[in-house]
C-alpha positions in Angstrom: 66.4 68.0 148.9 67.4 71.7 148.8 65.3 73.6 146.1 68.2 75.2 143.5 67.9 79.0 143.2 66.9 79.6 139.3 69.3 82.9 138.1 68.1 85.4 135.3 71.2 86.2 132.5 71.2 89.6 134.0 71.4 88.1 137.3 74.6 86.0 136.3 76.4 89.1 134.2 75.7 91.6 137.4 76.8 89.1 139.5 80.1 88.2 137.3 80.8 91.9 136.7 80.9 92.9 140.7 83.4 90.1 140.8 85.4 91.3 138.4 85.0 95.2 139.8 86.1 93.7 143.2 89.4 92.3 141.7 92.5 94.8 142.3 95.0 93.1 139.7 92.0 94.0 136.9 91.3 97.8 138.1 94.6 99.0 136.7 96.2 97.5 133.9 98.9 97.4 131.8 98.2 95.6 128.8 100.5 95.3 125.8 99.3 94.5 122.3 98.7 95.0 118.6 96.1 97.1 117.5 93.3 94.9 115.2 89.4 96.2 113.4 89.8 99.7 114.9 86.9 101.8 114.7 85.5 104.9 115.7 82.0 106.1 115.9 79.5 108.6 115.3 79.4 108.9 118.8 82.5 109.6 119.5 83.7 106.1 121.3 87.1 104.0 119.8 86.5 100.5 119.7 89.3 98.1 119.1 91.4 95.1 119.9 94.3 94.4 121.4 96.0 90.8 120.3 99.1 88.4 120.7 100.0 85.1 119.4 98.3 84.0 122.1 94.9 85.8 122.3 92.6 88.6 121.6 91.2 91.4 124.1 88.2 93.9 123.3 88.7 97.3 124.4 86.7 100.7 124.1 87.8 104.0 125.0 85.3 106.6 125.7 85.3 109.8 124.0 86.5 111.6 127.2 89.6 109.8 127.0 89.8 109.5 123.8 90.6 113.4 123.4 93.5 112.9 125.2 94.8 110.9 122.1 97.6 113.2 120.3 98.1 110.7 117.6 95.9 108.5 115.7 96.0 104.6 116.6 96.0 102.0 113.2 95.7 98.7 112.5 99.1 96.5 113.1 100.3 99.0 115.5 101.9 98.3 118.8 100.7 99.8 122.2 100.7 100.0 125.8 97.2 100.0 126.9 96.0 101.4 130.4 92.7 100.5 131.5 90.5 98.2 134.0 88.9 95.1 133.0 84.8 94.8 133.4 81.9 93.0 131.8 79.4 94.7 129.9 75.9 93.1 131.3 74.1 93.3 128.2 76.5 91.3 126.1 77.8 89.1 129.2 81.4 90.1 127.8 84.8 90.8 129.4 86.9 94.0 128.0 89.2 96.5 128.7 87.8 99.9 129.4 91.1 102.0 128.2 91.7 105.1 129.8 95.0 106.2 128.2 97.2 104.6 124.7 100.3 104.9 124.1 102.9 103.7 121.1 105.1 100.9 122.3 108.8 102.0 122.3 108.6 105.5 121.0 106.2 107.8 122.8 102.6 109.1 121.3 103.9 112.9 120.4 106.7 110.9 118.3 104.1 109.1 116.5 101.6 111.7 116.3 104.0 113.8 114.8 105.5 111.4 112.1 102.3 110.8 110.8 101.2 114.7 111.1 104.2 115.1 109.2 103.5 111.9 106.4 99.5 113.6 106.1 101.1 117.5 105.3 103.8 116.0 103.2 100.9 113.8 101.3 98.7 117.3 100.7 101.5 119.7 99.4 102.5 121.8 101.8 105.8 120.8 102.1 106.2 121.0 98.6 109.0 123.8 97.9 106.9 125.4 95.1 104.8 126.8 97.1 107.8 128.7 99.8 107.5 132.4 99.3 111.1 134.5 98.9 112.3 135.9 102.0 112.1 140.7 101.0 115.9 141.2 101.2 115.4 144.2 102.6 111.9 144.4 104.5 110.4 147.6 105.9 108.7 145.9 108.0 108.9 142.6 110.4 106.0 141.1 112.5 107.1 138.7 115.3 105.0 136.0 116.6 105.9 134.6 120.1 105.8 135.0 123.8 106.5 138.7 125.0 108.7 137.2 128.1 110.4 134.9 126.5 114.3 135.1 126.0 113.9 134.7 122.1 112.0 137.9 121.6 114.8 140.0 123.3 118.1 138.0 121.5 115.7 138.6 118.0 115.2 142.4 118.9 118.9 142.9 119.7 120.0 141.3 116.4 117.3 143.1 114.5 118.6 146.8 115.9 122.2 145.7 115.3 121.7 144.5 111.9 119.6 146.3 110.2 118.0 149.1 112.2 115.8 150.3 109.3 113.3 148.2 109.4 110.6 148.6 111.7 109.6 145.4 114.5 105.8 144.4 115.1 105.3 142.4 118.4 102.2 140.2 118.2 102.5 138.4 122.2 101.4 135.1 122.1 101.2 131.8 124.2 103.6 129.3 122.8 102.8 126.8 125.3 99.5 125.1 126.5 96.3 124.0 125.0 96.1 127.8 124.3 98.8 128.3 122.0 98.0 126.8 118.7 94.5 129.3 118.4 96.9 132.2 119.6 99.3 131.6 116.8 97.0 131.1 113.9 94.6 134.5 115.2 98.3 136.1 114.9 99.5 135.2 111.5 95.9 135.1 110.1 95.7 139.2 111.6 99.2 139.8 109.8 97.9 138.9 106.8 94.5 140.7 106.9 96.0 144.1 107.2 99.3 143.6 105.7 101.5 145.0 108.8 104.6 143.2 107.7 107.1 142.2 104.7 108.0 139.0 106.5 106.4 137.3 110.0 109.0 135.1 112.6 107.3 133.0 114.6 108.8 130.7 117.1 109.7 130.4 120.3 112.9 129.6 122.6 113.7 126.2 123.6 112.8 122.9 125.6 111.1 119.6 125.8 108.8 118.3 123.1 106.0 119.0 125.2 107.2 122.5 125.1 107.6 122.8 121.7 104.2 121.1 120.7 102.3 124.5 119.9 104.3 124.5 116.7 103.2 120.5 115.7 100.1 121.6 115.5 98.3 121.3 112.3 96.2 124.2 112.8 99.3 126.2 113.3 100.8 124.4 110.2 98.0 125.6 107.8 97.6 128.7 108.9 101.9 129.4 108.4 100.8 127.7 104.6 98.0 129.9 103.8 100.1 133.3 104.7 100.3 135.5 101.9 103.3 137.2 103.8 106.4 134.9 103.8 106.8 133.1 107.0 110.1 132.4 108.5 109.9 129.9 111.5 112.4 129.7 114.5 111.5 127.4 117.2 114.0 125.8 119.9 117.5 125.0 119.2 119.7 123.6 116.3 118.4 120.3 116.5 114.8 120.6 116.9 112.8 120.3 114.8 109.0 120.6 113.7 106.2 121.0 111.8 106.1 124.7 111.0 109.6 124.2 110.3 108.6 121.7 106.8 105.7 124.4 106.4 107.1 127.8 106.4 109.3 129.3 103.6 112.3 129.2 105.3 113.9 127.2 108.9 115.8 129.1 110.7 117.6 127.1 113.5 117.1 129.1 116.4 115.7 132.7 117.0 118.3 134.3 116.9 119.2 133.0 113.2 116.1 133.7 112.1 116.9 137.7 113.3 120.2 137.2 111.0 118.3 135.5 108.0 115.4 138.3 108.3 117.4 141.6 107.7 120.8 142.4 105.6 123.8 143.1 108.0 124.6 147.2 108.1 128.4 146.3 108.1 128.3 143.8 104.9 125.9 146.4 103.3 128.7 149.7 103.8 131.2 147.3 102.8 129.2 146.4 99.5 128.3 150.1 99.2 132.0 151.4 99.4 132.9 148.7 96.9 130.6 149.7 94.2 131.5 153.3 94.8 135.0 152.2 94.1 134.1 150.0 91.1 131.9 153.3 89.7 135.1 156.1 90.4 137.4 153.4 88.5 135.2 153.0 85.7 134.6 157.0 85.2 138.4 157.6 85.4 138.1 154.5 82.7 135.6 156.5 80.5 137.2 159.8 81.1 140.9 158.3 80.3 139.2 156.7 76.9 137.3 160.3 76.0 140.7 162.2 76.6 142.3 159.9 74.0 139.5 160.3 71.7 140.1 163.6 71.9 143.2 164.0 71.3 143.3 161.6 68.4 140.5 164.0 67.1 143.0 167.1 67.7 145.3 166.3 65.3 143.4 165.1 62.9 143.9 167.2 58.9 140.3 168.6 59.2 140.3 170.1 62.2 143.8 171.3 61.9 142.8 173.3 58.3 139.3 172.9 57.6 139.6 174.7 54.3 141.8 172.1 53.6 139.5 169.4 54.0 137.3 171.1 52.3 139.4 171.3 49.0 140.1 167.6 48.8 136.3 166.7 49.6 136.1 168.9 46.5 138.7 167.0 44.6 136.9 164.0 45.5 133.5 165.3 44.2 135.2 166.4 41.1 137.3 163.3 40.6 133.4 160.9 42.0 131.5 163.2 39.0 133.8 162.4 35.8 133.7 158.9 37.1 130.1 158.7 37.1 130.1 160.4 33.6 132.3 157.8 32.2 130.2 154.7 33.4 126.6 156.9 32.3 128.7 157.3 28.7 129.7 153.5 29.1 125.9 152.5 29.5 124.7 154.9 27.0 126.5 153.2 24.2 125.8 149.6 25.3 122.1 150.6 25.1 122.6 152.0 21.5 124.4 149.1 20.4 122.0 146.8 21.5 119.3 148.6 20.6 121.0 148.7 16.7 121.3 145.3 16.9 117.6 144.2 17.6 116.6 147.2 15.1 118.1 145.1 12.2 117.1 142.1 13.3 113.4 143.4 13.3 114.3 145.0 9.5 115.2 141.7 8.4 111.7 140.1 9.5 109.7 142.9 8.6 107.4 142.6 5.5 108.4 146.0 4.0 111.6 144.0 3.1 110.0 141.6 1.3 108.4 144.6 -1.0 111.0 145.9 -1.6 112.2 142.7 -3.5 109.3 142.9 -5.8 106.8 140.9 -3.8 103.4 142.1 -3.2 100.8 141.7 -0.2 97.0 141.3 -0.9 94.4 141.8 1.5 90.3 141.1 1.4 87.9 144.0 1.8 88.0 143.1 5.7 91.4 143.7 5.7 92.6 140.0 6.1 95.9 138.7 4.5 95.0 136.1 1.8 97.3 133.3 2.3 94.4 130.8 -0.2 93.1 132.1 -3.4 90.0 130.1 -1.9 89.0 133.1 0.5 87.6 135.4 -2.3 85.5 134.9 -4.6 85.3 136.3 -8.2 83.9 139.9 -8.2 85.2 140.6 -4.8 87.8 143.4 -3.8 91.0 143.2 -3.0 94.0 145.7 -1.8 97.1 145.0 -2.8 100.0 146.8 -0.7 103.3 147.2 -2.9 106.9 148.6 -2.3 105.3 152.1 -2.8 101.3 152.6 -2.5 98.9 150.5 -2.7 96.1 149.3 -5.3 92.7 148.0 -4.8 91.5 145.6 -8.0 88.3 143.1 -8.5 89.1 139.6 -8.7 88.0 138.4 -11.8 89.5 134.9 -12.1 90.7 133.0 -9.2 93.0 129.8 -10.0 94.0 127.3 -7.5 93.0 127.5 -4.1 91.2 125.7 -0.9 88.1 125.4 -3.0 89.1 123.8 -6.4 87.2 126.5 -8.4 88.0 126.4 -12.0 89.1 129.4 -14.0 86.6 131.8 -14.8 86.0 135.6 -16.2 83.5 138.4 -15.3 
């Protein structure tokens, strides 16, 4: 009997894995699935797995690849997988070693832009609070885009047609590449530092969305947000559309509309000019047609005419103004009096003087107090008594009556 051959684990997993390396049909795959516990490490590695109704797969994607990714894979997510299939030795597991990810149906920059767009939107810079007016009549206009480009000629053609005042500011940059996004932001970001312009266009002509990716760029996005100087963006044609467009204070659809919606239009500005030079000449021949009238109505007016005339009845007037204020002073004079007749007999009526001069008498203590009670003296005490005429002090000698119910006597 042939002795078996014992195997080590690591022997088996080497040996499985070399079988599995050997295979053609697993060195390039196509694998589609829905994403499922996707995870990404410190070290830089994406670890996920792909699943069906009928199975599950793990994958990993090294961090090489894994920069390659221009959108970010979730949970529930539907892709398209590229990879080769090996066994890790150490675990003694089968997986997917994906070199490239891409959306199912709709392709990654799609995705990677809709949720670029969904993040920015989410943070406020979208929001139109924060767009910046566009100068209506800027002195200055910083441009940021490619030198040879198309755009940047149509833009400086409109811009000396228009409005040839203002004064252009070329910043070159890439606005295609891996290069382009740094370029851009290092452009706006300089603007602003020195303050060359009253408003910066940035943009570019147009083309694929590969083309146009510079300005998805989030970097690009927040630096167009964070301008001081308000930012106009122009990029492709009509229909395209991207991120600095939802950023920037205002979309123009191409370059050349941005030109236009930079700078008032020399023609329509004469044309306003003229018009308000007509609307002021009416209105002074309005003013000078109303002063003319004024005038003459003044002309033929009495006082001007014969001013000594005027001057006679303002006399008259006076005159006529003085013996009316007489009269009322006279009118108010004697309602005074009679008023004041009337409460002086009133007071003569309640005045004890009268009552004297009907025979009655007042009496006063030595303090000076009015006896009312033959109880406030006392016999021997003095008394003033105040009559019609004079008065005459006496000693009491009998007091009768009174508070105190002293009987009668005599000194």
């Amino acid at each position: 009997m042939m002795q078996q051959e014992i195997l080590s684990v690591s022997d088996v997993n080497q040996y499985i894995k070399a079988m599995v390396d050997r295979d053609g049909l697993l060195s390039g795959l196509c694998i589609r699935g829905e994403i499922s516990n996707y995870k990404v490490y410190p070290s830089g590695h994406h670890y996920f797995t792909l699943k069906d109704a009928g199975g599950a797969l793990r994958c990993v994607m090294f961090k090489g690849n894994a920069f390659s990714l221009r959108f970010r894979p979730e949970n529930g997510m539907k892709v398209l997988a590229f990879g080769r299939i090996s066994v890790f030795p150490r675990d003694g597991a089968y997986q997917l070693y994906c070199e490239r990810l891409t959306p199912e149906g709709v392709g990654d920059l799609y995705v990677a832009f809709e949720q670029l767009k969904v993040k920015l939107s989410q943070e406020g810079l979208f929001d139109p609070a924060h767009k910046k007016p566009i100068p209506a009549y800027p002195q200055r206009i910083a441009i940021v885009t490619s030198s040879a480009g198309a755009a940047i000629h149509d833009m400086l053609r409109i811009l000396g047609k228009r409005y040839p005042l203002t004064k252009v500011i070329l910043l070159p940059v890439r606005v295609q590449g891996a290069e382009a996004p740094p370029e851009i932001c290092g452009a706006i970001r300089y603007v602003n530092r020195f303050q060359l312009a009253d408003v910066i266009i940035t943009g570019r002509g147009g083309g694929s969305m590969e083309d146009l990716w510079a300005f998805n760029d989030e970097r690009v996005a927040r630096a167009i947000y964070q301008s001081e100087i308000p930012v106009i963006s122009a990029v492709g044609h009509e229909p395209d559309v991207t991120i600095s467009d939802f950023v920037a204070d205002l979309r123009a659809a191409t370059p050349s509309n941005a030109a236009e919606l930079a700078v008032p239009d020399q023609t329509e500005l004469r044309e306003r000019l003229l018009s308000a030079q007509s609307r002021l000449q009416q209105a002074q021949t309005r003013q000078l047609k109303l002063a003319r009238q004024r005038l003459d109505g003044l002309k033929n007016k009495r006082v001007l005419q014969s001013p000594r005339n005027y001057l006679q009845d303002r006399r008259l007037l006076l005159d006529y103004q003085q013996k009316q204020l007489a009269a009322c002073a006279r009118q108010l004079l004697d309602r005074k009096k009679q008023r004041f007749i009337r409460l002086t007999a009133a007071l003569d009526a309640m005045s004890p003087l009268k009552v004297l001069s009907r025979g009655y008498s007042m009496t006063r203590d030595q303090d000076g107090h009015v006896l009312r009670d033959a109880g406030r003296v006392q016999v021997g005490g003095q008394i003033t008594v105040t009559l019609q005429t004079g008065e005459v002090d006496a000693v009491v000698t009998t007091i009768r009556g009174g508070s105190h119910g002293q009987a009668e006597s005599e000194l």
